[in-house]
N, C-alpha and C positions, 0 to 999 in steps of 0.2 A: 696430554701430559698433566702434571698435578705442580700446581704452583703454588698451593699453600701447607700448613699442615694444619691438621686434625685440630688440634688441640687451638691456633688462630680464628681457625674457623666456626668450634661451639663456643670459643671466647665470645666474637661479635656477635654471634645469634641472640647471646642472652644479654646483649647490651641494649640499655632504651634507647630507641628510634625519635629522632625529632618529628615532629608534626605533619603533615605534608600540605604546609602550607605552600601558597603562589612565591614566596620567595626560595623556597624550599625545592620546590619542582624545578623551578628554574636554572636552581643551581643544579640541581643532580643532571639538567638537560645539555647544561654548557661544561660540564664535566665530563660525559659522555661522549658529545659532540668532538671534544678536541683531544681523547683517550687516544691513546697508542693500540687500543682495543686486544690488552693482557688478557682479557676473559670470552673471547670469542670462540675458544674449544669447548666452554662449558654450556651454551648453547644449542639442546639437544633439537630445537626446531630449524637451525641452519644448518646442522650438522647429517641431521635427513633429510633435508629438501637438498643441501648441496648447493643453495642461494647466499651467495653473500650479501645480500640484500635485507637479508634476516637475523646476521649478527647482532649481536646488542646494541655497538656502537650505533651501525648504522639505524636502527628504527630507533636511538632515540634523537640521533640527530635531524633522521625525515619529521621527529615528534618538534624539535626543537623549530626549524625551520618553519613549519606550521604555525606555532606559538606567535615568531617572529613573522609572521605576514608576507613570506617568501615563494608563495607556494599557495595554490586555489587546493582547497578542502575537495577531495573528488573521490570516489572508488579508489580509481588506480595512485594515486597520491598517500593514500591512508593502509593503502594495504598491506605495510610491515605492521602497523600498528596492530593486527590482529593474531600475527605471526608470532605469539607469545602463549606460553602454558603456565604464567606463572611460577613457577617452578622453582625461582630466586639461584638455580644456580649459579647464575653469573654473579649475583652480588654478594658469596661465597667468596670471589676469587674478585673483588673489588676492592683495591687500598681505599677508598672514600666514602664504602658502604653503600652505596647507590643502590637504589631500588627499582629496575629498570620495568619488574611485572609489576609493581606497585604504578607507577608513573603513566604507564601505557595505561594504564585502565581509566586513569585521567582523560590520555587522547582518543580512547574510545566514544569517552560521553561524548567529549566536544565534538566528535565527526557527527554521533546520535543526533545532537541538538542542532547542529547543520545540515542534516537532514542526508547525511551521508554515511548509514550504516552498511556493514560490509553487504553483500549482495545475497549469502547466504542465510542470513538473520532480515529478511525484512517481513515486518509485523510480528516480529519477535515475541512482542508482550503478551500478545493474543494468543500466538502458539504456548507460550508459556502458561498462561490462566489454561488453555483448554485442556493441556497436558496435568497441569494440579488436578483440575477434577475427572479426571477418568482413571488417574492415579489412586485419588483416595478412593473413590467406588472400589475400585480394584483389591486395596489395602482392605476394604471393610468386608469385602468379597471372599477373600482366602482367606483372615483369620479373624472371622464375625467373633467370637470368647473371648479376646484375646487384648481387647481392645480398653482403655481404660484414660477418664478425663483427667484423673490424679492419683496421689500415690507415691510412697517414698521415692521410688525411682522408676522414671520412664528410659524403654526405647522406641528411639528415633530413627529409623533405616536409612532413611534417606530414598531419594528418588529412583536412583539406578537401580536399587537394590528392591525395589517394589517393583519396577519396571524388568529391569532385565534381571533379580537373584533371587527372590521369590526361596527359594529352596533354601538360600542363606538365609534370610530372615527366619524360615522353618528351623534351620540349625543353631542357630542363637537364640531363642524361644526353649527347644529342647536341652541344649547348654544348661539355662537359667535354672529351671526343674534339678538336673543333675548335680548341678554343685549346691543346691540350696538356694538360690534369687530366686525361687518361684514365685515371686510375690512383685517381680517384673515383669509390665506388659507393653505392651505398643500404645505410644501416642496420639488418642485419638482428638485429631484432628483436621480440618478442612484444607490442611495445606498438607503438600506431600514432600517438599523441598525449602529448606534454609532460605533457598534465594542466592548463594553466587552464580549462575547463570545470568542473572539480573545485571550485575554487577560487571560481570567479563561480557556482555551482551551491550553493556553502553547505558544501562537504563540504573541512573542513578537513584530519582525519583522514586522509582518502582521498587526497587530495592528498598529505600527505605520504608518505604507504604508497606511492603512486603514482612520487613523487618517483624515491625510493629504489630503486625496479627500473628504473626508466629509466637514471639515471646510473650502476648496474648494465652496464644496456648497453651504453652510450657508452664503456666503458673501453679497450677495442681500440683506440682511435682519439687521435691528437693534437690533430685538431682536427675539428670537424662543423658545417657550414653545415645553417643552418635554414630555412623557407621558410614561418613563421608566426608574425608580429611578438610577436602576443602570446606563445604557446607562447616567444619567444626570450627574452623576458621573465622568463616563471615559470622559465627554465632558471638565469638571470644573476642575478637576484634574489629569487624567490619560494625557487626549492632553497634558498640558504642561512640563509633568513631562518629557514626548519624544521629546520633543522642537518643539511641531504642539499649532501655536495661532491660535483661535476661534476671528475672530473682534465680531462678535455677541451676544449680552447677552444671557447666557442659564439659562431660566428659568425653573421649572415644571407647568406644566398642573394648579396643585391649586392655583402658585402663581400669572396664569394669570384671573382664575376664581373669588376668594378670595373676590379682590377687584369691581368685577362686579355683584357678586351675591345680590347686596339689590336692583337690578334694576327688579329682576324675582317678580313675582307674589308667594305672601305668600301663600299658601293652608289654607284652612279655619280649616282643622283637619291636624294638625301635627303629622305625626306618629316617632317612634324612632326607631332612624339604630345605630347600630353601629359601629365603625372606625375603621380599623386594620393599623397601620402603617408601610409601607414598610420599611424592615430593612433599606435598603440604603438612604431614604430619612429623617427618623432619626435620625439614628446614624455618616450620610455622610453631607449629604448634607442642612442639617438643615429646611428640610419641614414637618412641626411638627403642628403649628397652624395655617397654613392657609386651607386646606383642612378643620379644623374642623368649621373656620369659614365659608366658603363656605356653609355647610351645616347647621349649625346652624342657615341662615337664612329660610332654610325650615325644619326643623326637628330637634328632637331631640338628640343631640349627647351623646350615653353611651358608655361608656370606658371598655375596654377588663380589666384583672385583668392586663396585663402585655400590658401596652401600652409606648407610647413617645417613650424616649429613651431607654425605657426597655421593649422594643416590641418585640416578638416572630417571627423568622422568618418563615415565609409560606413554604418557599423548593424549591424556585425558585432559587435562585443565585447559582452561581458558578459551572453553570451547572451541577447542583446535578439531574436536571429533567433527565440529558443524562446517566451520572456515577450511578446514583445511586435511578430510579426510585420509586421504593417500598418504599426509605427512604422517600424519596421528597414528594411524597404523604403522607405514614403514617404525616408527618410534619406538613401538611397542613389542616390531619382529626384533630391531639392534637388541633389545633389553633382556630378551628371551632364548639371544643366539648362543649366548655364551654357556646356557645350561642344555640347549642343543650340540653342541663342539663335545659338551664334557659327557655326553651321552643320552640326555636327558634326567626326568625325575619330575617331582610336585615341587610349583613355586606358588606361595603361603603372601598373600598380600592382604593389610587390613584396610581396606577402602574399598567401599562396594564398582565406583569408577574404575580404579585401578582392575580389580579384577575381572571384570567386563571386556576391558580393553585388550589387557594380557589374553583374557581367553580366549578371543574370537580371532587373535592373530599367533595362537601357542603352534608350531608344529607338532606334527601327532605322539614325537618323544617326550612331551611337557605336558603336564597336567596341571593348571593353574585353580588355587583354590582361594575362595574366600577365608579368614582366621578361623570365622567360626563352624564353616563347614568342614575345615579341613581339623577343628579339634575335634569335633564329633566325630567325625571318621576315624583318629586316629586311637579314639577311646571309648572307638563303638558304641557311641550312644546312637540309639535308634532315635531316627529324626522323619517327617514325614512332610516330605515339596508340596506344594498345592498348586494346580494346576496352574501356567501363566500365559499370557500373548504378550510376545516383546514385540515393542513398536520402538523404532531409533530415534521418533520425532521431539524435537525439544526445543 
């Protein structure tokens, strides 16, 4: 059920958030701890496993307990704390604003730093460096031209999307040509990823070290469209909260699209997709109406029952794909049933995550598409995939 409205809910989003300082956490923990737990239905991770153990309340209380010295640091002790996608729905439906995927990411590091990461991530860091360079190889592999150190405006794929969308990246490239950006190319660079994995992995540290040679990167550039809601995130907010400046505007994917899409060729028959909004680009980062503009000048845009700010997360964030497979998917079949019941059709997501996850768990009435594959199809620009090896490991 729905316990706020719409309009409460993009109110608090765009209200500034206090620090998250040690006083700060704490209170949001003994807040939680002693909740009547109001926002326990907006929790899409306990809501697919079926664990009450997974509710908000509960992992911030197990986080809480921990803090307070009640409780040995262990595996099975820490184990709600990974049981989060980020995803802020529950602090949608918070009278005190709490930030429950913010705060857990806290009790991540501290289990890291006591030597108690989840069981799934161990040597995390290592898989994550070896993954960056066989990434970029990869990157430099499929679109050798295309590549460029600076430049009015770069794009930045992101990892999923060199890894498992290849073909997207093709379709956004071919996009840019079509409406006139041809003078946008791909980021070349020795990293292939933002770095929230880092972040949602426990590895605060690294995250920052990470930060810092990224934003490295980006310096050529005035402005760089992203195309991984999270990643746009850890760019806009996470970098400076570790003291790493970005000179670069970081935009997403739709809001470089958005404004060039009435340059494409309308289809003569419009057909209807509908939009699933990536948690993080709604509830974070405020990319809500651009995406649907993009596409609304070829198609028509139908809304999931639970969209905007009060979108459903798909099971990609917070490394729940790593921790907690079977959920992550089950998440991503709930999110996709509803356009199955109504018959199916194409659902149109802008985060290369998101549509990765949606696609490999679509029943065969659903056809899930990236933004920019699914505008190029829609406006027949001829695009061309280069060949790719998707590997899950991350």
């Amino acid at each position: 059920m729905r316990c706020r409205s719409t309009s409460s809910i993009v109110a608090r989003v765009s209200e500034p958030r206090e620090p998250f300082s040690s006083d700060s956490v704490a209170r949001q923990l003994d807040y939680c701890t002693f909740c009547p737990k109001m926002c326990r239905h907006a929790c899409p991770v306990s809501t697919a496993s079926g664990r009450e153990t997974y509710i908000p309340q509960v992992k911030m209380d197990r986080m809480n307990q921990l803090r307070l010295g009640r409780g040995a640091w262990t595996a099975e002790s820490t184990d709600p704390l990974w049981a989060c996608t980020g995803c802020r729905h529950c602090t949608m439906y918070c009278d005190h604003g709490n930030e429950p995927g913010l705060v857990l990411l806290t009790g991540r590091a501290a289990a890291v730093s006591r030597g108690t990461p989840h069981p799934a991530l161990a040597g995390y860091s290592e898989r994550f460096r070896a993954r960056e360079q066989r990434l970029t190889k990869q990157l430099a592999a499929a679109f050798p031209d295309r590549l460029a150190s600076e430049g009015d405006v770069g794009f930045w794929p992101g990892c999923d999307a060199i890894d498992k969308g290849a073909a997207d990246i093709g379709a956004a490239l071919a996009l840019f040509e079509r409406v006139g950006l041809d003078g946008v190319n791909i980021v070349e660079a020795p990293q292939a990823c933002a770095g929230y994995p880092l972040l949602a992995a426990g590895h605060r540290d690294l995250f920052r070290w990470h930060a810092g040679r990224v934003a490295a990167s980006l310096r050529g550039f005035r402005k760089v469209a992203i195309n991984c809601s999270a990643c746009l995130y850890a760019m806009r907010a996470q970098y400076p909260a570790e003291g790493v400046n970005v000179r670069a505007e970081i935009v997403s994917l739709a809001d470089l699209l958005a404004p060039a899409a009435s340059n494409l060729a309308c289809p003569l028959t419009r057909r209807s997709v509908y939009y699933h909004d990536p948690c993080y680009h709604a509830r974070y980062n405020g990319v809500v109406e651009q995406p649907r503009r993009a596409l609304s000048q070829l198609a028509e845009v139908r809304e999931l029952a639970w969209n905007r700010t009060d979108t459903e997360c798909c099971g990609g964030g917070g490394l729940l794909p790593k921790t907690m497979p079977l959920v992550a998917d089950q998440m991503s079949k709930r999110r996709l049933a509803e356009v199955h019941a109504a018959g199916g059709g194409m659902v149109v997501t802008s985060c290369a995550t998101c549509a990765f996850m949606l696609s490999r768990n679509a029943p065969a009435s659903v056809e899930v598409a990236d933004l920019a594959t699914a505008m190029a199809r829609l406006s027949e620009t001829p695009m061309i995939a280069p060949a790719t090896t998707v590997d899950d490991e991350s």
